[in-house]
N, C-alpha and C positions, 0 to 999 in steps of 0.2 A: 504494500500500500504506500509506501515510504515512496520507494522507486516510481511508482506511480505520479507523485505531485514533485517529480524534478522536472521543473521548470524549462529545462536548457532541452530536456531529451525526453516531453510530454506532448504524446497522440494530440491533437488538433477533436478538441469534442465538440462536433457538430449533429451528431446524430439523434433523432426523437426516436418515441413508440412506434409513427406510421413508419419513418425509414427503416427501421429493425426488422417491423413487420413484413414489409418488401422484401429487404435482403433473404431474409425466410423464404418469403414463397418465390424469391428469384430462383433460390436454390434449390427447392426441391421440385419445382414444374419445370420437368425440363420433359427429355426424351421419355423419363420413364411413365408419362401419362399416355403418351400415344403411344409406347411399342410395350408396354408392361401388361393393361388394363386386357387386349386382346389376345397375349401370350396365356395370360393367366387363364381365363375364360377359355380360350381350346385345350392346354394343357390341363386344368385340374377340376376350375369349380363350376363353370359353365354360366348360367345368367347370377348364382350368386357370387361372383367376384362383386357385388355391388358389396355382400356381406364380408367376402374376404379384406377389403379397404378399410373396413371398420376394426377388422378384429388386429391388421397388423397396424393403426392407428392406436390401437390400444398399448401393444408391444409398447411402441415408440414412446408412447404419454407415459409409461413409466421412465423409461432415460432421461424426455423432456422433462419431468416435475424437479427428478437429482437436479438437472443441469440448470432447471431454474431459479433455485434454491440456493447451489454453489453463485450464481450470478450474481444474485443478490447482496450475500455476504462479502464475495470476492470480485469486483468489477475491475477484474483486470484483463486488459488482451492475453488471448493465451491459452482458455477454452479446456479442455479436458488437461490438458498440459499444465497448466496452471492449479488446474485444482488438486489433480494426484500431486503436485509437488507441495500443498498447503495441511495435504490431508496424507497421503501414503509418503511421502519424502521423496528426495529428489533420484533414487535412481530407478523407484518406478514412475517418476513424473519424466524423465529421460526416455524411457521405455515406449510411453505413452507417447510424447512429441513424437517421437521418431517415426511412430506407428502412424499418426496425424501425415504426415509428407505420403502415405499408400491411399491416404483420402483426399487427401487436397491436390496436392502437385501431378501425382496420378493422375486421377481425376478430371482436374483442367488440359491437361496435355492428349486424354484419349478424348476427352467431347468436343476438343478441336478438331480431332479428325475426323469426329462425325460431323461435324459443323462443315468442314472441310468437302465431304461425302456428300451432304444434302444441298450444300450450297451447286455444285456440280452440276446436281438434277436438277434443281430449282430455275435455276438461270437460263436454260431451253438451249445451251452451246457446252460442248463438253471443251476442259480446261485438259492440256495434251495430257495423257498418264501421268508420265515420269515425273510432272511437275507438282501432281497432286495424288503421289502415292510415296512408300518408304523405298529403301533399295532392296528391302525384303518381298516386295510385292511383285508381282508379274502379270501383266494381263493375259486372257485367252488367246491373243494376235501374237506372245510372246515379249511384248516388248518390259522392259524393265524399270520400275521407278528412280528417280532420283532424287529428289525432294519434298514433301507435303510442301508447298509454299503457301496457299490458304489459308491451311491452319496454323502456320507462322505468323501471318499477316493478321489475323485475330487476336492469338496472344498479346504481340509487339501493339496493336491497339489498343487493347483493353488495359495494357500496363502500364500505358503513357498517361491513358487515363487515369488510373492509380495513382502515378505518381503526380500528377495535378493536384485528386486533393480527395478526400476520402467524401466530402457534401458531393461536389460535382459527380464522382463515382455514385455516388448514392441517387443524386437526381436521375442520373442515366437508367441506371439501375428500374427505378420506379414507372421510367416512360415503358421500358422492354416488359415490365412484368403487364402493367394496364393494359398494354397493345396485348397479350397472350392471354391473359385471362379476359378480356373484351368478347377476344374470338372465340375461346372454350365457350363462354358464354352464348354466342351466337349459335354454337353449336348444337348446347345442349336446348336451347328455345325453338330454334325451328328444326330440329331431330326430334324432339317430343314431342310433334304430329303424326310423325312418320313410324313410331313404335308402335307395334304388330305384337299384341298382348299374346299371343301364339311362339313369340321365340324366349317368352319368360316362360313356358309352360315346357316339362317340367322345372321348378326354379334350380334342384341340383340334379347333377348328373346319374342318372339312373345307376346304380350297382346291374354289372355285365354290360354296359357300352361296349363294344371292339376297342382295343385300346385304352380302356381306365379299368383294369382292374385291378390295379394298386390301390393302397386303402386310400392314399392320399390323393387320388385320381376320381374321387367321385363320391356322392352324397358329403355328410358332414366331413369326410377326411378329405375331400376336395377342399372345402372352405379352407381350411389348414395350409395345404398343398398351395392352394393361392395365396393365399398370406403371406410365406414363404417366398413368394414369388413379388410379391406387389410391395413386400415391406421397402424392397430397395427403391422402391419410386418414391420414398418418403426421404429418403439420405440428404441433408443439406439442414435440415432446420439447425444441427448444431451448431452450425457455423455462424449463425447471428452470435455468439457466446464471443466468438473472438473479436468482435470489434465492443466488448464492455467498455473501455479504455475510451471509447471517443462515442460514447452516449453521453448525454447531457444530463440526463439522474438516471445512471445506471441501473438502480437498486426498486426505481419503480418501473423501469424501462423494459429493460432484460426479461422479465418474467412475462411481460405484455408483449414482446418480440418471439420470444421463442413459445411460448402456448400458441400464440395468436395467430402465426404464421403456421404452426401444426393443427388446429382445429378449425382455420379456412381452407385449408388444402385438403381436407380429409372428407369436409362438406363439399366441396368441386370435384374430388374426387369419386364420389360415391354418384353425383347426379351422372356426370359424365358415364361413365361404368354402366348406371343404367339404362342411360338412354344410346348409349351405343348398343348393349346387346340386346337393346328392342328392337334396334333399325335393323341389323343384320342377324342371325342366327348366329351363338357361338362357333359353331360347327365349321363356318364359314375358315374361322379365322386360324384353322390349324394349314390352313393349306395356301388363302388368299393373301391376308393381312394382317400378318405378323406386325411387319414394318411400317406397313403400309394402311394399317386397318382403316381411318378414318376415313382416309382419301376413298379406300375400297367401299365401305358403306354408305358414301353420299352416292358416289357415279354408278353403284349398282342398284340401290334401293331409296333416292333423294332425288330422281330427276328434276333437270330444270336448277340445278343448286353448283353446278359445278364450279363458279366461281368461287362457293366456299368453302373446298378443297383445295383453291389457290392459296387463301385466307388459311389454312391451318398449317401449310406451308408453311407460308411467313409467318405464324404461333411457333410452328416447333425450329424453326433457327430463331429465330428470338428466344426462346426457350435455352436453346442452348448458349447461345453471348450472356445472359446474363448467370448461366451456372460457372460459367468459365470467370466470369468477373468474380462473384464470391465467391468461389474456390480460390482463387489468385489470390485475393484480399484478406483469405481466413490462414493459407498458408507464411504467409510474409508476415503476419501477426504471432504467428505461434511462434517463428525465428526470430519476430522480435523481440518479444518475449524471455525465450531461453539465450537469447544474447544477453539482456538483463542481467539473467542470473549467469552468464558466464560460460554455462554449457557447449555454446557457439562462437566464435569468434564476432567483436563489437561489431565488425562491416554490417550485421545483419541488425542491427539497435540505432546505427548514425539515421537522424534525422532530418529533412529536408529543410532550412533555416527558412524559408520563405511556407514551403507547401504543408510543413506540418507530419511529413508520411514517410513512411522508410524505403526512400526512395532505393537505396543501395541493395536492400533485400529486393526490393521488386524488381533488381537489372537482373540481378544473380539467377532469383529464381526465375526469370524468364529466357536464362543462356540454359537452363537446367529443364523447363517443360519444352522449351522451345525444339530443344535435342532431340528431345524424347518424343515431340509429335512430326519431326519433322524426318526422321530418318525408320522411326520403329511403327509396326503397322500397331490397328488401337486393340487388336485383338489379345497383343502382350499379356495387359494390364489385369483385362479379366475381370474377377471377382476381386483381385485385390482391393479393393479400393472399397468394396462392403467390407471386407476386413480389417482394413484399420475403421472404419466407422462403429464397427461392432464392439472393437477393442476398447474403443474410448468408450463406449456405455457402460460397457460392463465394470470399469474404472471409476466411471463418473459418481455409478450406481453405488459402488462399495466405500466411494469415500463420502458419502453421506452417512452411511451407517457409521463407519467409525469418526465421524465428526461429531456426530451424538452420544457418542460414548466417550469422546475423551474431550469433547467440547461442549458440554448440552447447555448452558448456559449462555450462550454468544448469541447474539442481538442476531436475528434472522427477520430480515421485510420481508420474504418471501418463504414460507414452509412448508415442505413436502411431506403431505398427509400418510398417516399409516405405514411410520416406519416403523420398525425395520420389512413391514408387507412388503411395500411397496419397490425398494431397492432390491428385497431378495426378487421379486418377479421380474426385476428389470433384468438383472442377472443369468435369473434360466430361459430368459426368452432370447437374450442378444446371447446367450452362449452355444444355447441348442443352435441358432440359426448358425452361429461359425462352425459346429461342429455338420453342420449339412453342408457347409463347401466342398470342392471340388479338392481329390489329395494333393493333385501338381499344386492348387491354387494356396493349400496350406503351407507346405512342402515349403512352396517359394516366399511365403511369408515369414515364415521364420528363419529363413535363411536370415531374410533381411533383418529381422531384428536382432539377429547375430550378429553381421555386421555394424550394426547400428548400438550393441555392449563392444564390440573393439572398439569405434571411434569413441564411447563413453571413457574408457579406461587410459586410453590411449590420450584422449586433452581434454574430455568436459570433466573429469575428476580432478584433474591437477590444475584446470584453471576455474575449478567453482569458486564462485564469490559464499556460499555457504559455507563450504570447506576450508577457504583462505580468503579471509574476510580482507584482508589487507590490499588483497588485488582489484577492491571493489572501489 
């Protein structure tokens, strides 16, 4: 808190309730409304993925209550990083940062290349291959990538904008999400004419369908299965947590940012859901529109509407510029952060004398996603990137508990009801879900955080400002 009100090396606090609440739903309305909602729906629950939205909204609202609570008390940039290192100490709040870069920087770096991929289609002229693929890519003609530059050119965007100034970033921010949620909007108003009470019937998927007879493939173990599947359309609200530091009253702010922007996305998310698998049969979408679902259920079953298929277009790349902006933003906060304490070398703490923002992290981290979207196809990344998001809950969840046990006394504006309930549920739900990734996907996650206790041992131990107070 101390290091917070230094004056010479303090965030620029511009940010209210509504811009919180933006960056929230910037970041979680991204691709996973339109390719999630219809994956779900053919792979497991069939028209109740309307239900499935809800039940992994629930999952979520137990991480979101911990992390809103830690915000409260603790308003500092830095996000699950910050809190395991207030509550678990600092070489599991290391552990956790580290794990934060498989959410964010990841993150930002593969939704540029979908960004990169949809913009391609979008634009009616294809942009050559090699300029908008990795050197690992090859097309059907044989010819070979050499660059994403695209998805260079979005990053290198969005980071200059960052480095301007975290309000401008934030205004931006607030036009991309209106413009997408506008359209969802338009969607679900004139699709809910068009809903054929006949593709909600039956509402789950019959036990013996050809292909669901896994338990988690139909009736109630469907709902589940979708869950499962739809929870990662939800990933981003944490990331309002790290800009605490440049809210203007944090402590009432943060808990109205991070709920607020989880239980309007969950409401959009359920209308949506239903009103797509009324327009089209689930059934549809295990073969037609995965990717593609909306666009497929206006032009087959919407006639007369095909403009607003062009219209969700420009929703889902908007959609994606703004996950990629807070992602960028929550990243460079967490190294700001852990440069604070030491763990990082200061380059990632120096502050912009005019703009307020860490501009030097944002060059860094953007020579750092910029690499990574621009030569590696986004298929690398994977599941990672649910994986450190799962990690930080499951952290976030357990340092509430033991902040009641060894702190019950400390002033709390925000309280997370029915503990220790509530964190142990956070816990078996963001656990189970990592214990359902993929084995390479685990495999290579913990490599990483291998490497990520060498660089600890190796200089965030020898240059903590906790450990050698002197060097602070």
């Amino acid at each position: 808190m101390s290091q917070a009100g230094d004056s010479k090396n303090e965030l620029k606090r511009t940010l209210g309730a509504g811009n919180l609440i933006a960056l929230g739903v910037g970041a979680i309305i991204g691709a996973g409304l339109f390719v999630r909602t219809a994956w779900a729906a053919s792979e497991a629950a069939g028209p109740a993925v309307t239900v499935s939205f809800i039940v992994a909204a629930i999952g979520c609202a137990f991480a979101g209550l911990c992390y809103a609570e830690f915000a409260s008390i603790i308003p500092i940039a830095g996000s699950a990083y910050t809190y395991a290192y207030a509550t678990l100490g600092e070489f599991l709040a290391w552990i956790i940062g580290w794990a934060l870069i498989l959410e964010y920087a990841l993150a930002a770096a593969t939704v540029s290349i979908a960004w990169s991929e949809y913009l391609n289609h979008l634009i009616g002229f294809s942009i050559p291959f090699q300029w908008c693929h990795s050197p690992f890519e090859v097309s059907e003609l044989g010819v070979s990538g050499i660059m994403n530059v695209p998805a260079l050119a979005i990053l290198a965007i969005l980071t200059l904008l960052l480095i301007k100034g975290t309000q401008e970033s934030a205004v931006v921010n607030a036009i991309i999400v209106a413009v997408k949620v506008t359209i969802v909007l338009v969607f679900i108003i004139i699709g809910w004419q068009f809903i054929d009470p006949a593709n909600h019937t039956p509402f789950l998927i019959p036990e013996g369908t050809p292909g669901h007879e896994a338990f988690r493939k139909h009736g109630v173990g469907g709902i589940l299965g979708g869950a499962a599947i739809v929870f990662f359309a939800f990933i981003g609200f944490d990331a309002v947590s790290t800009a605490a530091q440049e809210a203007k009253n944090p402590k009432r702010d943060m808990p109205i940012g991070i709920l607020g922007s989880l239980i309007f996305c969950t409401f959009l998310y359920v209308l949506f859901s239903y009103v797509l698998t009324g327009v089209a049969p689930w059934q549809d979408f295990a073969t037609a529109g995965k990717e593609a679902s909306v666009a497929y259920a206006i032009s087959t079953y919407m006639p007369g509407y095909g403009w607003l298929s062009n219209l969700i277009s420009v929703a889902i790349l908007a959609g994606f510029s703004s996950v990629i902006l807070v992602m960028l933003m929550g990243q460079s906060r967490v190294f700001y952060t852990m440069s604070n304490d030491g763990l990082v070398p200061k380059v990632f703490s120096d502050i912009h004398p005019k703009y307020r923002t860490p501009y030097k992290s944002n060059v860094i981290l953007f020579i750092f996603v910029g690499a990574f979207a621009s030569f590696m196809p986004g298929t690398v990344a994977g599941d990672l990137t649910s994986f450190g998001t799962l990690f930080a809950f499951v952290l976030v969840c357990a340092g509430i508990w033991v902040m009641r046990v060894k702190q019950p006394d400390i002033v709390r504006p925000f309280t997370t009801p029915f503990v220790p309930l509530v964190p142990i549920l956070g816990m078996l739900v963001c656990s189970s879900l990592i214990a359902s990734l993929d084995p390479n996907t685990l495999m290579f996650a913990f490599a990483w955080l291998l490497l990520g206790l060498l660089i600890y041992f190796a200089y965030g131990k020898k240059n903590s400002f906790l450990r050698n107070p002197r060097k602070n």
